[in-house]
Phi, psi and omega in degrees: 000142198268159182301005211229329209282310193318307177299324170268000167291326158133047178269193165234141169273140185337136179262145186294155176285176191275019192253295181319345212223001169277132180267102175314141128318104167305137168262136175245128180307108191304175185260008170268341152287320174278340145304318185301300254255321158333302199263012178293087192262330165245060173221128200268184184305319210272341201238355192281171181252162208301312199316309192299299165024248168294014176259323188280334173290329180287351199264001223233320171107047189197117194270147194244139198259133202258348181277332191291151152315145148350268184332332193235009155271299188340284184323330196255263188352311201269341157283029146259313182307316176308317186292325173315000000 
């Protein structure tokens, strides 16, 4: 029986060992990533990922909203860029 069937039976699930219950460092992103993303030239604006974006967008200076599409971070980046 899976740990799930065990719970809805009314069981309680197993309490975890301390090993199980050590918590990773979330990594959060350095101005060395966002410096990485910059100096990437050959990779175009059309190819990048929502993350790559917005990180090329704070060094360029202009914040990007991540909910929006791809497609309308692209759009929006290259007319800043262009207006610039």
């Amino acid at each position: 029986m899976s740990l799930f069937a065990k719970m809805m039976a009314g069981g309680s699930a197993p309490e975890p060992s301390p090993e199980e219950t050590t918590v990773s460092p979330v990594s959060e992103e350095t101005s060395d990533d966002l410096e990485e993303v910059a100096l990437e030239t050959d990779i175009s604006i059309k190819d990048m990922t929502k993350e790559e974006l917005e990180a090329y967008g704070r060094t360029v200076g202009i914040e990007l909203d991540r909910r929006r599409s791809r497609r309308k971070l692209v759009r929006e980046l290259e007319e800043y860029l262009t207006d610039s």
